[in-house]
C-alpha positions in Angstrom: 8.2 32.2 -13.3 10.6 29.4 -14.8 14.4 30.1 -14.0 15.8 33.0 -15.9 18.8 34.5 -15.9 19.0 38.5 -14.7 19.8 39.4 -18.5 17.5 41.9 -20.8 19.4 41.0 -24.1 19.3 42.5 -27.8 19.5 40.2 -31.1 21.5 41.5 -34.3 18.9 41.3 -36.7 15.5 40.4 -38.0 15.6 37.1 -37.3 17.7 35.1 -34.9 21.2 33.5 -35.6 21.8 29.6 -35.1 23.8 31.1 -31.6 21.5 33.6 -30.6 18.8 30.7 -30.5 21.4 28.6 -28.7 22.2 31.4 -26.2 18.4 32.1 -25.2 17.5 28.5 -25.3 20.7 27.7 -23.1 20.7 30.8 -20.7 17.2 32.1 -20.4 17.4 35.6 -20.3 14.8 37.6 -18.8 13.7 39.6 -21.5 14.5 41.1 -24.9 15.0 44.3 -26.0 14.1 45.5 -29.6 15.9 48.5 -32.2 15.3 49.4 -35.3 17.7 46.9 -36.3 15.1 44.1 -35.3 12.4 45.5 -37.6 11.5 45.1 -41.2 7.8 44.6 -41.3 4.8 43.9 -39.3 4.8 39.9 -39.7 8.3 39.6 -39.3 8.3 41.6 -36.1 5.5 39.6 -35.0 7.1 35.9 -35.6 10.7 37.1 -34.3 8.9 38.1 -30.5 6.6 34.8 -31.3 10.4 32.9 -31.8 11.7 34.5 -28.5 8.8 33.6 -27.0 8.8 30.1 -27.9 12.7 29.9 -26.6 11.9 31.0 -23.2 8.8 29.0 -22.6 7.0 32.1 -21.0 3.9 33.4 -22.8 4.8 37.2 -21.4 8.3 37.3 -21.7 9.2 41.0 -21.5 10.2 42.2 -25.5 11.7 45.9 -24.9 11.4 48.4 -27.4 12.5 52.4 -26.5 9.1 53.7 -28.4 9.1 57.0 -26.8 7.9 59.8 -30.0 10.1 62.5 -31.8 13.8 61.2 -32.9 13.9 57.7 -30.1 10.8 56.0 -32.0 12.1 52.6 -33.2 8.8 51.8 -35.0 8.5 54.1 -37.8 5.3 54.1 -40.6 3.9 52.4 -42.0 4.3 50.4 -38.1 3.2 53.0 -35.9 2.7 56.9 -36.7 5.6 59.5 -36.5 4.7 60.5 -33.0 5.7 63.9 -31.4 8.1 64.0 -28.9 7.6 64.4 -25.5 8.9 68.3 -25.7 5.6 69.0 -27.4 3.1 67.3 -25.2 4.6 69.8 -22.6 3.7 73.0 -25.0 0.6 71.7 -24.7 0.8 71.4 -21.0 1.7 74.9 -20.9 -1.2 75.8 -22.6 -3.8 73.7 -21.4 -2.6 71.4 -18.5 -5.8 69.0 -19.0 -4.9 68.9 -22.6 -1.6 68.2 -22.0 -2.3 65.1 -19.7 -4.8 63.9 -22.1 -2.5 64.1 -24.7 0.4 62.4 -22.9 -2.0 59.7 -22.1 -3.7 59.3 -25.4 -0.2 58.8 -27.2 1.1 56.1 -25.2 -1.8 54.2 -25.2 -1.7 54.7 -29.0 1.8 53.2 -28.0 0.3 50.1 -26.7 -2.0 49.6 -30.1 0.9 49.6 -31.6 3.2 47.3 -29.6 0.7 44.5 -29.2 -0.2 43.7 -32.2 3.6 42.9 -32.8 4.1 41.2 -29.7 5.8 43.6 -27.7 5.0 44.4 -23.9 7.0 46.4 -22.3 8.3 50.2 -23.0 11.0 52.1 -21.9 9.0 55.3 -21.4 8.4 57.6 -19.6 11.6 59.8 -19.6 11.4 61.8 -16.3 14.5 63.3 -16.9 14.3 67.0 -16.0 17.3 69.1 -18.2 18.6 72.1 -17.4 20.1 75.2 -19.4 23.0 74.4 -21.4 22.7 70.3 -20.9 23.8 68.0 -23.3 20.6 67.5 -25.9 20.5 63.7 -25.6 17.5 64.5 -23.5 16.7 68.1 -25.4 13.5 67.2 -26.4 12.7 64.0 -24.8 11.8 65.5 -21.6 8.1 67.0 -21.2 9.4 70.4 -19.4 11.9 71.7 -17.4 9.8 71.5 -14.4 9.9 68.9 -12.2 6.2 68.5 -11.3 5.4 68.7 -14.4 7.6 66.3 -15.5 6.1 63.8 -12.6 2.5 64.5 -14.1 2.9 64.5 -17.9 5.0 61.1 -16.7 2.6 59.6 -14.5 0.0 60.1 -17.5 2.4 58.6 -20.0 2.7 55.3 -18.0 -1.2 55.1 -17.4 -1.6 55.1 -20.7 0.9 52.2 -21.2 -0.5 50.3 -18.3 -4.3 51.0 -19.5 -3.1 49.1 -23.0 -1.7 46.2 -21.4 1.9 47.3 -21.9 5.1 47.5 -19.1 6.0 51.0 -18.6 9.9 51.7 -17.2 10.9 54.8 -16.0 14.0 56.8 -17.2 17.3 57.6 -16.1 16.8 57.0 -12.2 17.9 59.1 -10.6 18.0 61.5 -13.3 20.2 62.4 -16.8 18.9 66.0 -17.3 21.7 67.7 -15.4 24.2 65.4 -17.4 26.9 67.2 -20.1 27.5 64.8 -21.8 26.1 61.7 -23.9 26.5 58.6 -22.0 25.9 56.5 -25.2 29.4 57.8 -26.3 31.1 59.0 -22.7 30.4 59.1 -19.0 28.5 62.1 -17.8 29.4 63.7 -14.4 27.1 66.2 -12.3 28.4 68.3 -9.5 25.2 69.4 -8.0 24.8 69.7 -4.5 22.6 66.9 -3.2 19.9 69.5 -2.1 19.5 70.5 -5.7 19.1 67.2 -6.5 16.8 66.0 -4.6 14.6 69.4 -5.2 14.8 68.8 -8.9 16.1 65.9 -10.3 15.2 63.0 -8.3 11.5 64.7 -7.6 10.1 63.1 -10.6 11.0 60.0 -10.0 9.9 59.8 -6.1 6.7 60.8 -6.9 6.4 57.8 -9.5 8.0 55.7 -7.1 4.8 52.8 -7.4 5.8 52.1 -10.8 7.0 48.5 -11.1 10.3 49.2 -13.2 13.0 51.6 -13.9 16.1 52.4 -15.9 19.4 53.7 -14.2 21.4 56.5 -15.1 25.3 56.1 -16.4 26.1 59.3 -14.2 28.5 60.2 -11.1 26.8 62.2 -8.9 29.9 63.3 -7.8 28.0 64.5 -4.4 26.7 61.0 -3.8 29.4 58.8 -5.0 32.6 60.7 -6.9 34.2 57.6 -8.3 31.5 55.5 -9.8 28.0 55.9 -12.1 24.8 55.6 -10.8 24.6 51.9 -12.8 27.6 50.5 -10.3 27.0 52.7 -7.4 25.7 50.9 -3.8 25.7 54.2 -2.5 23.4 55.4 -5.3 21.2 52.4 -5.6 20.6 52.1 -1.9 20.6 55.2 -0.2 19.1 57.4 -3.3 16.9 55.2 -5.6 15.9 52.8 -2.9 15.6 55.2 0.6 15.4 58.3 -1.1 13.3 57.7 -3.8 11.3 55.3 -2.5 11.6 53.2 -5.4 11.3 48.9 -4.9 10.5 48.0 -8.0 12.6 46.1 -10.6 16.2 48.2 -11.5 17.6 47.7 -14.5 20.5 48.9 -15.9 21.0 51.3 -18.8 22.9 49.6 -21.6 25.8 48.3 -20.5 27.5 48.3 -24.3 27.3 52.0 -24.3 30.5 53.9 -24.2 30.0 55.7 -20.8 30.9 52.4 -19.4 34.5 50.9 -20.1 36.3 47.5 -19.0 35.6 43.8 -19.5 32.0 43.0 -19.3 32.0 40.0 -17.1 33.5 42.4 -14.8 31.0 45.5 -15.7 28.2 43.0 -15.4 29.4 42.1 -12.0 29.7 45.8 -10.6 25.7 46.4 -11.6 24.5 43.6 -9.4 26.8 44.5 -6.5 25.6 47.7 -7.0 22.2 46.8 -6.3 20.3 46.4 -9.8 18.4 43.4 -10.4 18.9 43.2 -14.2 21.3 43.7 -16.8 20.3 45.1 -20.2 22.7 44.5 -22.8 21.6 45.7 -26.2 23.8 45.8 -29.4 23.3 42.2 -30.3 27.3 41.6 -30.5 27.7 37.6 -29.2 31.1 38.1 -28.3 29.9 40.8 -25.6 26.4 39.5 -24.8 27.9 35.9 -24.0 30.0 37.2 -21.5 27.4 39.5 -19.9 25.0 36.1 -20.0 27.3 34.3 -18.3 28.0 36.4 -15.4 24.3 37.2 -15.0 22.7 35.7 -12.0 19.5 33.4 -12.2 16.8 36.2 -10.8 16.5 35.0 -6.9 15.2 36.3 -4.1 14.0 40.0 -3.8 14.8 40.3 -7.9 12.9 37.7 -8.8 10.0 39.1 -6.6 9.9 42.4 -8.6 10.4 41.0 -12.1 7.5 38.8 -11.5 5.6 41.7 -10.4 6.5 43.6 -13.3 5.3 40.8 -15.7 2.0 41.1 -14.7 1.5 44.5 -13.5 -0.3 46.0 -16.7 -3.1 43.8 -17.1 -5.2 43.1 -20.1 -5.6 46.0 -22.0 -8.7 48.0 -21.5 -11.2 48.2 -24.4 -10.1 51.6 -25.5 -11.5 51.6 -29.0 -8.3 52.4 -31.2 -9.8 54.9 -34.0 -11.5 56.8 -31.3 -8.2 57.2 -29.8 -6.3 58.3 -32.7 -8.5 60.5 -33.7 -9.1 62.8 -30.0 -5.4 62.7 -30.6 -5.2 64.3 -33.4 -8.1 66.6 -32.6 -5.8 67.8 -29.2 -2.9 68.9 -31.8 -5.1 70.5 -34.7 -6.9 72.5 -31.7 -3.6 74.2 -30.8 -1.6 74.0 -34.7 
């Protein structure tokens, strides 16, 4: 891997600005991250990840898209299907646990299809958040069950699928958003669960997909971990949780650091998440203002963080030769069976 900076950043629009081609060229970031902001049609999605591309110098620079099914889909027809969300592949599960597997693995690598013919290799699924009664619904119905296990399976299945396509699956929240009563994309959440219940429920997913190469943090206090900060800027949380706990040594991004649950200047934000222990920053609303000062804060990846995000790079492969019609349509078969 050339030098890049620790720095997952999202462009304003549907093609790149004279600075955002300025700032990539100049800082390197990592990777780029997608929205539906970013995408008009297939050919233009294509040559914008073909542009980044060509900035970076790295053939599989990691392009981020959140292409998860139900209401967080960022590709919409006539892209990629209205998928279900991840709610009803778990009514399936409860149904018919093989069909539900299948089914979780079927749609994401029907995610792939989609992806890589526009360039984009990495997806921030699976969600192995596990909610609970009375939760806010930013999860709702973005979680598979309220079981834990079979939250781990239906997710273990999900990123298979991913990884049999050829495409970078990351795990979210770590260590877990489910509990959380609030919407971190507009406040900070706070959960005042004992650490046993915890690490019973809501880190159990995550633990038992601790081999996958990347994850996502949580903006949560775990106010039985660490009272005063969010998982994103907690040592305590990163190290003794996510990294002995867990088990997890893969690559540890941050959430969004533009979203509202976080507050304060962003070189300084951006500093708190690697002393907290994550190896890259995602910044995603595209504003310069912000994502210039988040870029230049942002270490060049070194030493164990480099390690990881080269791992992740290559860890799904070429794409196995999954005929694409045949998929869609056991698919749709799976849901007709059970409509």
């Amino acid at each position: 891997m050339s030098e890049s900076k620790a720095l997952i950043a999202g462009v304003s629009g549907k093609a790149l600005t004279a600075e955002e081609i300025a700032l990539i060229r100049d800082t390197q970031p990592w990777g780029i991250i997608l929205f539906a902001r970013n995408i008009a049609e297939a050919a233009q999605v294509s040559d914008l990840t073909a542009h980044l591309r060509d900035l970076t110098g790295r053939p599989r620079t990691p392009v981020f898209i959140d292409q998860e099914g139900g209401r967080v889909q960022r590709l919409r027809p006539p892209l990629a299907p209205d998928y279900p969300p991840a709610s009803a592949l778990g009514a399936l599960y409860a149904g018919d646990r093989e069909a539900g597997l299948r089914a979780a693995w079927l749609m994401s690598r029907l995610h792939a299809f989609d992806l890589l013919k526009l360039g984009i290799n990495a997806d921030c699924l699976p969600v192995l958040d596990v909610p609970v009664e009375g939760a806010h619904d930013v999860i709702g119905t973005r979680a598979y069950a309220k079981d834990p296990h079979i939250v781990a399976e239906m997710g273990r299945a999900a990123a298979e699928g991913l990884l049999s396509g050829g495409v970078l699956p990351v795990m979210k929240h770590i260590p877990g958003h489910g509990r959380a009563f609030a919407d971190t994309h507009k406040e900070l959440a706070k959960v005042d669960a004992p650490l046993c219940d915890l690490e019973d429920r809501d880190f159990l997913p995550f633990k038992a997909l601790s081999d996958l190469p990347a994850a996502m943090t949580a903006h949560v206090v775990f106010t039985a971990i660490d009272p005063a900060r969010p998982a994103t800027l907690s040592p305590t949380v990163v190290e003794t949780i996510i990294r002995d706990f867990i088990g997890f040594d893969g690559l540890l991004m941050s959430d969004d650091i533009s979203m509202k649950a976080l507050s304060g200047d962003f070189g300084d934000l951006t500093d708190a998440i690697f002393a907290a222990g994550c190896d890259v920053v995602l910044h995603c609303n595209g504003l310069m203002e912000e994502l210039s000062k988040v870029a230049a804060h942002a270490p060049v990846l070194a030493g164990k963080a480099k390690k990881r995000a080269e791992i992740a790079e290559v860890f799904a492969g070429e794409p196995d030769l999954s005929d694409e019609a045949e998929i869609r349509e056991e698919f749709r078969r799976i849901f007709e069976a059970v409509a």
